[in-house]
VOBA-1610 file (N, C-alpha, C; in pm, whole numbers, padded with zeros to 5 digits, always signed):
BEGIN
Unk+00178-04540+07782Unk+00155-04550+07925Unk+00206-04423+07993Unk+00167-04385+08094Unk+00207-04297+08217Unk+00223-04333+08344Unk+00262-04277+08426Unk+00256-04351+08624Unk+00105-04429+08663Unk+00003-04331+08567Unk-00128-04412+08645Unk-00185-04521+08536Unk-00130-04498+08380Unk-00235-04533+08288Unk-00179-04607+08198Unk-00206-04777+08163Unk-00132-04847+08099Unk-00248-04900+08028Unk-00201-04861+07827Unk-00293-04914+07767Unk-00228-05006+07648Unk-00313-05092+07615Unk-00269-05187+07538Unk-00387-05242+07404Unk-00376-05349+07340Unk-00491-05388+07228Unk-00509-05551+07311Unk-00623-05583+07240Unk-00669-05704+07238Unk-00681-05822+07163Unk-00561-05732+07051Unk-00496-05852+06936Unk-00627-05882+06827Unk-00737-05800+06825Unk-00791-05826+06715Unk-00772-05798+06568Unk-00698-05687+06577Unk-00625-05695+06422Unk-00555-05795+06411Unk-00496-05877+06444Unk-00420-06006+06383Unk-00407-06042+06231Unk-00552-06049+06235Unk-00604-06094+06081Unk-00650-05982+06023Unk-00681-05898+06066Unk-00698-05771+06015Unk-00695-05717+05858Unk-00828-05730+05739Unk-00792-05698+05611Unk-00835-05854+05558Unk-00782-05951+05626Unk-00765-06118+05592Unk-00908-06167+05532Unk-00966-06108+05714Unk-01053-06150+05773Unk-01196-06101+05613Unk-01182-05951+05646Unk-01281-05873+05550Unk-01309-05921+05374Unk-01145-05987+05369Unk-01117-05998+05184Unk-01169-06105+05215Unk-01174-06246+05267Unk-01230-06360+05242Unk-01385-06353+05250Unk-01446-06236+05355Unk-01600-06212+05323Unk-01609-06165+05180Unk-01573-06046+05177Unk-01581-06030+05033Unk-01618-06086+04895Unk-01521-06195+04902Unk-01503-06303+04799Unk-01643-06380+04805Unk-01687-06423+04931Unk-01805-06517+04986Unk-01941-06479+04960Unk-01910-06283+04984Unk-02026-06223+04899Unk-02053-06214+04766Unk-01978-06223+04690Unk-01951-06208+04571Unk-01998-06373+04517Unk-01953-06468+04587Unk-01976-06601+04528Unk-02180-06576+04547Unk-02214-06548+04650Unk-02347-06524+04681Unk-02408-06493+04628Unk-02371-06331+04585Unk-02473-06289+04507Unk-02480-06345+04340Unk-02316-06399+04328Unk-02386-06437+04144Unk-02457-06550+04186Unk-02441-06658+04264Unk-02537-06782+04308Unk-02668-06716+04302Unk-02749-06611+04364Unk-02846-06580+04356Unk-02896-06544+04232Unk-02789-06441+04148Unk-02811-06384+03979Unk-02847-06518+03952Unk-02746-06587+03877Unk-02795-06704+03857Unk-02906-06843+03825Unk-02966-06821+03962Unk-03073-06869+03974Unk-03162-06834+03938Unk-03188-06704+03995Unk-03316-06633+03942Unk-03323-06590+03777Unk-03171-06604+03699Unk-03209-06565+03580Unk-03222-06718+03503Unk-03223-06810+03573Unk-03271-06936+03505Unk-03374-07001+03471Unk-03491-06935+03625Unk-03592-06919+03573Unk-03683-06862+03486Unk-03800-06980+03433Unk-03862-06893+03295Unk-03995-06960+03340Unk-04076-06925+03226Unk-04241-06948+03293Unk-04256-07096+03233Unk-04160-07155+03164Unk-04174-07245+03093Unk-04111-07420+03240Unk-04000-07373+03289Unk-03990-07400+03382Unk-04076-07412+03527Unk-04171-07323+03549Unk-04311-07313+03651Unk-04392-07449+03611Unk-04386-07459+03476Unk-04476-07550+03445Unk-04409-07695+03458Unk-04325-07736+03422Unk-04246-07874+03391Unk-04235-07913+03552Unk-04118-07833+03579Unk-04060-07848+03740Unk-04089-07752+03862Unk-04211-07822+03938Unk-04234-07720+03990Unk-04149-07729+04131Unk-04082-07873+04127Unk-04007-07873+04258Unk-03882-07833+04271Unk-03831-07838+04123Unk-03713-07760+04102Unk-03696-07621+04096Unk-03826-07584+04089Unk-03838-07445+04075Unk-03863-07378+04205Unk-03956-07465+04307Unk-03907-07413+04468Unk-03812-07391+04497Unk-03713-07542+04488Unk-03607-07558+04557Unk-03526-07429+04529Unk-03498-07362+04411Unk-03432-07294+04338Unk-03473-07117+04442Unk-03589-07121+04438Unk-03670-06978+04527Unk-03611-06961+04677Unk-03604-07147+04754Unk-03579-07131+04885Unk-03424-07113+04874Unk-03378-07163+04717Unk-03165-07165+04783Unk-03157-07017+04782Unk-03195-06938+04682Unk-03258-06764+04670Unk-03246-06702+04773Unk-03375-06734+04867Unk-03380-06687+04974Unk-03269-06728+05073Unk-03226-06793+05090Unk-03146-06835+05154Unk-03005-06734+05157Unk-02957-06700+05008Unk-02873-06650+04979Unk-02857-06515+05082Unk-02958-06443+05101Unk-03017-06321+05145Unk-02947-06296+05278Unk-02949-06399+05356Unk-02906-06326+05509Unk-02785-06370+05470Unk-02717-06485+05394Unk-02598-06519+05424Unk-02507-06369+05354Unk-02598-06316+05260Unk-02518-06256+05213Unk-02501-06082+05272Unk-02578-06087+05315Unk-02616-05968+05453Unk-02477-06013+05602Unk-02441-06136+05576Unk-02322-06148+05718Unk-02212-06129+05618Unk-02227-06187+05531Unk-02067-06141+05430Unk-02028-06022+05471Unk-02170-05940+05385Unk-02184-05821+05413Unk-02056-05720+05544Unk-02206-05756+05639Unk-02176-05666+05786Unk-01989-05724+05802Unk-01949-05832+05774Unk-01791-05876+05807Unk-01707-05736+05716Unk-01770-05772+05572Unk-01633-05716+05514Unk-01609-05510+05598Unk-01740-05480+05591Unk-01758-05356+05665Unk-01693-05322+05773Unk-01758-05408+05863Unk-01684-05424+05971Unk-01559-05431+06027Unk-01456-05509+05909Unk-01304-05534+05911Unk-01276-05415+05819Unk-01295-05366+05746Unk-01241-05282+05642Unk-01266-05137+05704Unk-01405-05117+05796Unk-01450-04980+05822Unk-01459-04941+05962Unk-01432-05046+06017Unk-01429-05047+06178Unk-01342-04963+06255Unk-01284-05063+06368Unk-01134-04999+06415Unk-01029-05052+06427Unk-00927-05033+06435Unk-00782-05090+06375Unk-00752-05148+06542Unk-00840-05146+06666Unk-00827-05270+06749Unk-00891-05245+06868Unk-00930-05347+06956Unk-01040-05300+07095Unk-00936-05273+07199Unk-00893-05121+07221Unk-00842-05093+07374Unk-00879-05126+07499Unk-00797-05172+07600Unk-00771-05153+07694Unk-00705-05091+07776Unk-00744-04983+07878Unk-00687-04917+07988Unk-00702-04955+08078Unk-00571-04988+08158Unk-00565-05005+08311Unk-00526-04905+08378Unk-00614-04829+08480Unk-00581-04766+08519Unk-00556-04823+08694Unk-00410-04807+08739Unk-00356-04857+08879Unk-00396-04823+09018Unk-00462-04676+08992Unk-00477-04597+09110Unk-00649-04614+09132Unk-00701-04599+09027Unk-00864-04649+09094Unk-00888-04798+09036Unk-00762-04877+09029Unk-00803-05043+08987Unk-00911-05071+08925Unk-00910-04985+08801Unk-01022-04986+08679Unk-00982-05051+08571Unk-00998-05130+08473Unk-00969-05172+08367Unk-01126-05069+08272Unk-01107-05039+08158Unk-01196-04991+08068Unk-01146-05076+07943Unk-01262-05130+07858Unk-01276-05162+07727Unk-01347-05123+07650Unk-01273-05080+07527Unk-01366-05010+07473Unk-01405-05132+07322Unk-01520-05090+07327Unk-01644-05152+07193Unk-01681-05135+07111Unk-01614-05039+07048Unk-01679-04967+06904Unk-01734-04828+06932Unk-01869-04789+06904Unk-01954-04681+06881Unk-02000-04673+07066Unk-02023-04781+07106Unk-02088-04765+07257Unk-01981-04687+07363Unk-02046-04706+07490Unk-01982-04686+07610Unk-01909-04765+07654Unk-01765-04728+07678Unk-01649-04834+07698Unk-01742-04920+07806Unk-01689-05049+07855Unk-01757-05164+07929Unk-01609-05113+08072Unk-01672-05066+08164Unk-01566-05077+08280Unk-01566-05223+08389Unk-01448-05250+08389Unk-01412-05348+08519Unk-01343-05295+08640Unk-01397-05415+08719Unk-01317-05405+08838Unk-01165-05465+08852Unk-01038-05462+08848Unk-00942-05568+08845Unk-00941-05618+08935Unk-00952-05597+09071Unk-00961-05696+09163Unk-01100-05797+09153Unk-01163-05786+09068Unk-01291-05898+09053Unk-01271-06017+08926Unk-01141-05973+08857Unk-01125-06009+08700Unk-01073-06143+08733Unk-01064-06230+08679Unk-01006-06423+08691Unk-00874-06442+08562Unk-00805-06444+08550Unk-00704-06446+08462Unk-00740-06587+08386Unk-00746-06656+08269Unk-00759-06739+08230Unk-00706-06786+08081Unk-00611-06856+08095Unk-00514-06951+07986Unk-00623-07026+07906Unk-00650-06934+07786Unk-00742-07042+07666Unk-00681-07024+07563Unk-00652-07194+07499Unk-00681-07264+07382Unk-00764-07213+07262Unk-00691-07154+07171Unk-00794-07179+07081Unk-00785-07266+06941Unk-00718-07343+06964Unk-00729-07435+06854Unk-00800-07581+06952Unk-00882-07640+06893Unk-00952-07759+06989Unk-00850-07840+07036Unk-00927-07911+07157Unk-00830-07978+07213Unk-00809-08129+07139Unk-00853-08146+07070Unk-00812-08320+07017Unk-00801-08306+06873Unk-00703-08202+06870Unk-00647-08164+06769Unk-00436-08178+06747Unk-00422-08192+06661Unk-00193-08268+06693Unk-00149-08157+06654Unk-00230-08049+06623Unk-00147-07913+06572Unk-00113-07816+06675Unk-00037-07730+06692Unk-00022-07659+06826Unk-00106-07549+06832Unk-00126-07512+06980Unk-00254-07449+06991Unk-00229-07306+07048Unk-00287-07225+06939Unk-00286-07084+06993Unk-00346-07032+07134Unk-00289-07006+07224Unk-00285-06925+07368Unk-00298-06808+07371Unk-00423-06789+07446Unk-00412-06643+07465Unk-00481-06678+07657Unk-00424-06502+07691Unk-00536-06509+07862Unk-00604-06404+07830Unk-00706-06442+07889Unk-00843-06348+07904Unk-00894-06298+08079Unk-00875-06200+08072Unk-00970-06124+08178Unk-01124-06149+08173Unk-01156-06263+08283Unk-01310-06247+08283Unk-01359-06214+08442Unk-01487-06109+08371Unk-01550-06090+08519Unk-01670-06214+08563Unk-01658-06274+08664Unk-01726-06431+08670Unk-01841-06359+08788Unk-01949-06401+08775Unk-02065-06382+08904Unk-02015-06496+09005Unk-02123-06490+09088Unk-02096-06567+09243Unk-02135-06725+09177Unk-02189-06759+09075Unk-02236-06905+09055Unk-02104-06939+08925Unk-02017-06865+08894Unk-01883-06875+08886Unk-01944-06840+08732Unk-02041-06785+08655Unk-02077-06741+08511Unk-02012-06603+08479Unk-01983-06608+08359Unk-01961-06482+08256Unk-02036-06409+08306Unk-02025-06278+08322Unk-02131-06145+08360Unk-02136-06123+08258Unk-02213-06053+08206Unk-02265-05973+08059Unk-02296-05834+08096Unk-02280-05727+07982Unk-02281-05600+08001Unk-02400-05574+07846Unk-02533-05609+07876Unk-02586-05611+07742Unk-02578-05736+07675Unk-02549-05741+07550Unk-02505-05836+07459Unk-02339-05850+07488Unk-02270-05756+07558Unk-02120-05818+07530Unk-02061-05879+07660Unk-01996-05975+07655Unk-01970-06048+07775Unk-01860-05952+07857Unk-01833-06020+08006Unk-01743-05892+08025Unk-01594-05963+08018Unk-01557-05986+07937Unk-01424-06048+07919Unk-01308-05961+07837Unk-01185-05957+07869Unk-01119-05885+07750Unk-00970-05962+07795Unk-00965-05992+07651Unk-00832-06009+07610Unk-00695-05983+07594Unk-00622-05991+07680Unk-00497-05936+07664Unk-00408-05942+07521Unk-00380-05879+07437Unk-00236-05882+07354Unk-00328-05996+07217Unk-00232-06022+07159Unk-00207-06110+07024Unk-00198-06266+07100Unk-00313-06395+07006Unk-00273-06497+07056Unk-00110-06568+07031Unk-00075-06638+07085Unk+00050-06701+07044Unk+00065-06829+07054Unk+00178-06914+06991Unk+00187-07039+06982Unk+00225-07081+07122Unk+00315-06985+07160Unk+00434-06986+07295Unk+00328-06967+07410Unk+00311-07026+07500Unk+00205-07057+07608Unk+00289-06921+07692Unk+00431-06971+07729Unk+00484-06861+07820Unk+00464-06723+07774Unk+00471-06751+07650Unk+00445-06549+07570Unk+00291-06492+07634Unk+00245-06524+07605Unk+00046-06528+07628Unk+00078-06503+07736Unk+00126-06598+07870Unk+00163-06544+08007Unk+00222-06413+08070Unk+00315-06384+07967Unk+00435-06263+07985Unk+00339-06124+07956Unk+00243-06164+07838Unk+00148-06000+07845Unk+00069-06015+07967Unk+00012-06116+08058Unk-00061-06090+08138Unk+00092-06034+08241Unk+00209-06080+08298Unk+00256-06070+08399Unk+00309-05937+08362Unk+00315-05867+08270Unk+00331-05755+08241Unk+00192-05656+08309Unk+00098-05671+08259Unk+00011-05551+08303Unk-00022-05615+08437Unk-00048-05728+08495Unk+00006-05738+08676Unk+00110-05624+08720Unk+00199-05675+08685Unk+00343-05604+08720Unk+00294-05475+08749Unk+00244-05463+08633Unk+00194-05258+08599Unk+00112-05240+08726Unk-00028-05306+08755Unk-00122-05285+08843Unk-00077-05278+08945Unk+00049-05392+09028Unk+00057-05393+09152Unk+00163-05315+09254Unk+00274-05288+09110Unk+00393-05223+09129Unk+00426-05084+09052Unk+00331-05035+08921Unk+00394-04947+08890Unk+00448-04993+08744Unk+00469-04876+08671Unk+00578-04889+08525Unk+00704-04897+08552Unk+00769-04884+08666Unk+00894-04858+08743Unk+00955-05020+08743Unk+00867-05093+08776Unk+00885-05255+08796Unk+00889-05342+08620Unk+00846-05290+08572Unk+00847-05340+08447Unk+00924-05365+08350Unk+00904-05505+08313Unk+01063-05532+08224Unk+01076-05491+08062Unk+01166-05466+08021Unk+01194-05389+07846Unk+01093-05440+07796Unk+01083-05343+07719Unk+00967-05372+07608Unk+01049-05351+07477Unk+01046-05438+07355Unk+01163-05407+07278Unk+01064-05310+07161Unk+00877-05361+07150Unk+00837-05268+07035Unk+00701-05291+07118Unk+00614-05178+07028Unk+00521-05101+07068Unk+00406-05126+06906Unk+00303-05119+06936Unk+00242-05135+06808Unk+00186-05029+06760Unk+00156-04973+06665Unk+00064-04867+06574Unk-00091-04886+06561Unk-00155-04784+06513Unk-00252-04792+06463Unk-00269-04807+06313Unk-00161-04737+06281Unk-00164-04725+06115Unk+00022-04786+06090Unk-00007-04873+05956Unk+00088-04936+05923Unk+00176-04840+05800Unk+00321-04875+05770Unk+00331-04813+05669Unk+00418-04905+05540Unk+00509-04824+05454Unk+00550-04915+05364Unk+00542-05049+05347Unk+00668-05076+05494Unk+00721-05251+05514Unk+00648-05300+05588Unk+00520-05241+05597Unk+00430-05334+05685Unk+00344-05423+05542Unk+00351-05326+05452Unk+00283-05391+05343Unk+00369-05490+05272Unk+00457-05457+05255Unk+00592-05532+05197Unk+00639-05648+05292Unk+00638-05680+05405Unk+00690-05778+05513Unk+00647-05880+05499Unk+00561-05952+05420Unk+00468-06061+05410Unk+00492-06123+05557Unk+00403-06069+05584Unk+00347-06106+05771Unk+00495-06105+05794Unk+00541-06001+05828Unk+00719-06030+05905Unk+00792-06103+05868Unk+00776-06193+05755Unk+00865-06305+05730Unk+00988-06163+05701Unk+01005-06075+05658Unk+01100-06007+05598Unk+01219-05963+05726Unk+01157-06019+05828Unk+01233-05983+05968Unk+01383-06064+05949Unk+01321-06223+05876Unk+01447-06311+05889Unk+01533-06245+05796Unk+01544-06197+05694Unk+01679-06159+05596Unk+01711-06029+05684Unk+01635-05939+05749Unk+01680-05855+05771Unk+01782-05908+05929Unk+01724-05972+06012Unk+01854-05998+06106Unk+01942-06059+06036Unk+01936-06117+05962Unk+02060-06236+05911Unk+02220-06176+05867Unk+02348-06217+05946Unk+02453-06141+05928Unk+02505-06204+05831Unk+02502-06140+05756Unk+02602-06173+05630Unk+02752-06189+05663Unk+02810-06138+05754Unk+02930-06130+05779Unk+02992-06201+05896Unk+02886-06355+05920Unk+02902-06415+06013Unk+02984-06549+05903Unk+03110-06621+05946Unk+03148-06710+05890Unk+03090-06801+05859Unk+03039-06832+05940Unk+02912-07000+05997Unk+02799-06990+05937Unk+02790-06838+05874Unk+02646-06825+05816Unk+02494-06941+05927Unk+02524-06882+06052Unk+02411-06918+06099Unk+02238-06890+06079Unk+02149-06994+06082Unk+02032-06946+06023Unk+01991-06923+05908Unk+02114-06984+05836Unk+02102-06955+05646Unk+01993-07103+05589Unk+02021-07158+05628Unk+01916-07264+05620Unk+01747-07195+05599Unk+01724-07183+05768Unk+01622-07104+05740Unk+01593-06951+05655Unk+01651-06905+05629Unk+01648-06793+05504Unk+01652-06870+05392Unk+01681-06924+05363Unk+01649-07025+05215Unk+01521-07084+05201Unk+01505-07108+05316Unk+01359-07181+05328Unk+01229-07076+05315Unk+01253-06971+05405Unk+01171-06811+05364Unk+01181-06797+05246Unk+01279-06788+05198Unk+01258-06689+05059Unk+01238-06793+05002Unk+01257-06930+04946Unk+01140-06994+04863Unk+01017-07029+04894Unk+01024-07035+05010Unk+00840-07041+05065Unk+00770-06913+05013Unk+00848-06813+05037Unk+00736-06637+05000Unk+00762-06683+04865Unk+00828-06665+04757Unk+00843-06683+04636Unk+00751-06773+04542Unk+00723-06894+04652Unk+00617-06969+04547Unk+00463-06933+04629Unk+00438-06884+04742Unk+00326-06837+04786Unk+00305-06681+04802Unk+00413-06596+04686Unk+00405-06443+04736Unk+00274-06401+04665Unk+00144-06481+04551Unk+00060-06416+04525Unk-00022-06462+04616Unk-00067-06505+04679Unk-00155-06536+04817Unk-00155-06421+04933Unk+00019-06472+04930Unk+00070-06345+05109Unk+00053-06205+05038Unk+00076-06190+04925Unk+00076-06055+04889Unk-00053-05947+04854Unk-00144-06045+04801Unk-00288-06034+04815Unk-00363-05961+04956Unk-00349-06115+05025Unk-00351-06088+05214Unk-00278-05923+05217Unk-00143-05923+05234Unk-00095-05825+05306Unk-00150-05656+05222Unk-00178-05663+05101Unk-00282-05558+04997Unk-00390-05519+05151Unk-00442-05638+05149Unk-00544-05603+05182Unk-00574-05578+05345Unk-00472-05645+05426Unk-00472-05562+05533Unk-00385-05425+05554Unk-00344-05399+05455Unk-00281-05230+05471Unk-00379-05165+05436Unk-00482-05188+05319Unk-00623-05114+05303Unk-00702-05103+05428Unk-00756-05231+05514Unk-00822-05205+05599Unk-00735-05129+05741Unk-00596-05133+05736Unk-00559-05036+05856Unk-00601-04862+05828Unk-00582-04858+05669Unk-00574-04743+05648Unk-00703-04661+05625Unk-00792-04754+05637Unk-00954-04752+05649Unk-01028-04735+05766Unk-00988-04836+05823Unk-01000-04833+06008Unk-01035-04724+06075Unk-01097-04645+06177Unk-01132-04564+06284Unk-01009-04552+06377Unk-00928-04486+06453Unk-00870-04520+06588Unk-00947-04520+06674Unk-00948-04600+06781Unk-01058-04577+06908Unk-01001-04451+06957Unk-01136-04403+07031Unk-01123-04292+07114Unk-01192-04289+07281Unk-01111-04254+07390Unk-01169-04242+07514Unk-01271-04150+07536Unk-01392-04149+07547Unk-01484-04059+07651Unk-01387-03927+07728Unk-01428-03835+07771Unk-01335-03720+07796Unk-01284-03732+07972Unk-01381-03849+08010Unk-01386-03885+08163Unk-01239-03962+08176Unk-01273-04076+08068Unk-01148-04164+08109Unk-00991-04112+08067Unk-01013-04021+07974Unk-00915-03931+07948Unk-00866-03857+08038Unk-00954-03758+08095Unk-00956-03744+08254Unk-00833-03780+08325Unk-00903-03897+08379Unk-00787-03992+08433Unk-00682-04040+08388Unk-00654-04068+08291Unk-00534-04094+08203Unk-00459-03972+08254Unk-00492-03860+08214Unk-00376-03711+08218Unk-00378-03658+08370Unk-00410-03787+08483Unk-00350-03767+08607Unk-00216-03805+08606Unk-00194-03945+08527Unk-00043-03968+08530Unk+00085-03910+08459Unk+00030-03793+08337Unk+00104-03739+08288Unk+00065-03813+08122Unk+00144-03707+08102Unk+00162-03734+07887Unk+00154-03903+07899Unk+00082-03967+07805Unk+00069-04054+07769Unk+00186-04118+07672Unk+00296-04154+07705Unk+00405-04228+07583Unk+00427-04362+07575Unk+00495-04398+07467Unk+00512-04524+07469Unk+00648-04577+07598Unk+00623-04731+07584Unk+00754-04748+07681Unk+00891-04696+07685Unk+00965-04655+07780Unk+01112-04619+07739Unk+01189-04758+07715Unk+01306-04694+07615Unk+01324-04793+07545Unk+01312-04860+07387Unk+01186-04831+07400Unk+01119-04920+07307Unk+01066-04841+07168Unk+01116-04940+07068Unk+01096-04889+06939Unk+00944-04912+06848Unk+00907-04837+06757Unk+00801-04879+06663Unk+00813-05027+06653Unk+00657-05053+06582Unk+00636-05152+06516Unk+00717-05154+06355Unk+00658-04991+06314Unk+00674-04912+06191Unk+00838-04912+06146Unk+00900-05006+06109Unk+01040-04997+06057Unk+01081-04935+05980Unk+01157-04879+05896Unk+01232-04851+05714Unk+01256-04928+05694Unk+01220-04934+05579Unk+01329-05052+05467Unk+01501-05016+05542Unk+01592-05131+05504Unk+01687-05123+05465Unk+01746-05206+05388Unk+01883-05187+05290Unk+01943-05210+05208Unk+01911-05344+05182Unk+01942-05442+05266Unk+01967-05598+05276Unk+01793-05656+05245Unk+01735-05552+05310Unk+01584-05620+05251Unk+01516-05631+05116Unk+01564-05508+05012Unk+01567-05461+04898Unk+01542-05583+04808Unk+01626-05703+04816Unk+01651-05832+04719Unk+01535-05920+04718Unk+01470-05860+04860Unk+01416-06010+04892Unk+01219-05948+04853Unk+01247-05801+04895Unk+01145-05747+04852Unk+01089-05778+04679Unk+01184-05739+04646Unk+01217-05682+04442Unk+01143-05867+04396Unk+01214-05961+04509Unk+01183-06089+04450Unk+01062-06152+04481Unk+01004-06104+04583Unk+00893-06156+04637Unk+00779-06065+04563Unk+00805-05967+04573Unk+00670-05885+04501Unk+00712-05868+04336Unk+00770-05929+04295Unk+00778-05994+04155Unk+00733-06097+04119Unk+00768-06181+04201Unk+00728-06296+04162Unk+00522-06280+04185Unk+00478-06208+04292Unk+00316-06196+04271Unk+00274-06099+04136Unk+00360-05990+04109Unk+00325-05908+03993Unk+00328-06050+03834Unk+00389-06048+03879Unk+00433-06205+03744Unk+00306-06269+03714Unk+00255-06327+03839Unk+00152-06405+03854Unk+00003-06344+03806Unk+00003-06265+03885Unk-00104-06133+03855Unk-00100-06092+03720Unk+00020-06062+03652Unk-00003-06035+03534Unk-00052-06172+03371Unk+00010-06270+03447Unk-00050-06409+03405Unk-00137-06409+03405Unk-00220-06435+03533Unk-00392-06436+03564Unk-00464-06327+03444Unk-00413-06189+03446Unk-00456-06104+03365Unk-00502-06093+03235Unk-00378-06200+03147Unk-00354-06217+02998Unk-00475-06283+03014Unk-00527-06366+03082Unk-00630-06516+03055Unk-00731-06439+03028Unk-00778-06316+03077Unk-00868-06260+03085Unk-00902-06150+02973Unk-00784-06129+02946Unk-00754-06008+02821Unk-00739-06044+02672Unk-00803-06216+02656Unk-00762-06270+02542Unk-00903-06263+02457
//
């Protein structure tokens, strides 16, 4: 950010890598479903079953587009961009989003509707991820559209915490109406590109051993560190898989880039930095994490190398 120019993501990396490896897999189930089929047929079969032998042509065809969306996903997550920006800019009350390859989508902020959505269904007992969305609404109170893309954008990462989801919107308020001057600590800042312990963190769980004071009598929170490290331990070839594969797709990823206009404007407010204060996403290892690392990505090498023998026999 600068005095005029506060930018942020729209939390679509979340899943980031997750998202791409499970297409992957889906393509892969696809296309041998298609091998398959088609190498089952014989001319001897045309003759006996000829309804089995449709059915068999249309599941075929079928295979084709599904395997064309596998497709465009895994690409897409693996080759895309590492997340959809947003700039607010305070002084001409512009929001810009940017879309990929196109022309960022500009808003008005004084036209935008702030809105608290659910995304886990509602008649559902599990708790429901929150996020707010910026939408631009017409006069019959509808979504505007810019093309094919609606004009909505998302603030931040969804969360469980309803008030959190709130706090990124009252944050870039804050920014719009008052300034970076008004704005409360920011303790971290996110990256584009991840490094070591981003791969190693199995989704942050590695956060808990690393606060945990060893040199607290009461050993507070040891409970839950016991519970982490055997939870990663019997699920570290899953998380470890996952986290493989979203450090590939960060490191694959595009960064977005501004048009030279909106840039422009950006370098009215000065150098673009992160918040004062405020630290990386991007941590070091340290010492205390070492144990939990060595054990968790052992215990998936273990596994992996199991799976391996079955195959090597």
């Amino acid at each position: 950010m600068n005095h005029t120019t506060l930018e942020i993501g729209q939390g679509v990396s979340t899943f980031k890598g997750m998202v791409g490896l499970a297409a992957f897999v889906f393509l892969l189930c696809t296309l041998s479903g298609t091998y398959l089929i088609v190498s089952t047929l014989s001319a001897h079969e045309w003759e006996v079953d000829h309804f089995g032998v449709a059915f068999s042509v249309i599941g075929s065809l079928f295979c084709i587009p599904m395997g064309i969306w596998f497709l465009s996903i895994f690409l897409t997550d693996f080759f895309g961009y590492t997340d959809a920006l947003l700039r607010f800019d305070r002084t001409r009350r512009k929001v810009w989003m940017s879309v990929g390859t196109r022309t960022p989508i500009e808003l008005d902020w004084d036209r935008l509707t702030p809105v608290s959505q659910g995304i886990t269904p509602a008649n559902t007992n599990v708790n429901t991820f929150r996020a707010v969305l910026l939408v631009d609404l017409d006069e019959q109170g509808e979504v505007r559209f810019d093309g094919h893309f609606p004009r909505i954008a998302s603030l931040g990462q969804t969360s469980l915490n309803e008030q959190y989801a709130l706090g990124q919107y009252e944050y870039v308020r804050q920014f719009m109406e008052a300034g970076p001057a008004s704005l409360p600590r920011c303790e971290t800042y996110l990256e584009h590109r991840t490094g070591l312990r981003d791969l190693l963190s199995f989704f942050d769980l590695l956060d808990i051993p690393r606060r945990f004071d060893w040199h607290d009598p009461q050993m507070k929170g040891f409970g839950l560190l016991l519970l982490v490290t055997l939870a990663c331990t019997a699920m570290a070839p899953m998380i470890m898989l996952f986290s493989i594969a979203s450090w590939i797709a960060y490191r694959c990823n595009r960064v977005p880039t501004w048009p030279a206009q909106i840039e422009a404007c950006a370098a009215e407010g000065g150098v673009m930095r992160p918040p004062a204060g405020a630290h990386s996403q991007r941590q070091p290892i340290v010492w205390k994490e070492v144990p939990f690392i060595l054990l968790w990505t052992g215990s998936a090498l273990a596994f992996y190398t199991w799976v391996a023998s079955w195959f090597l026999k």
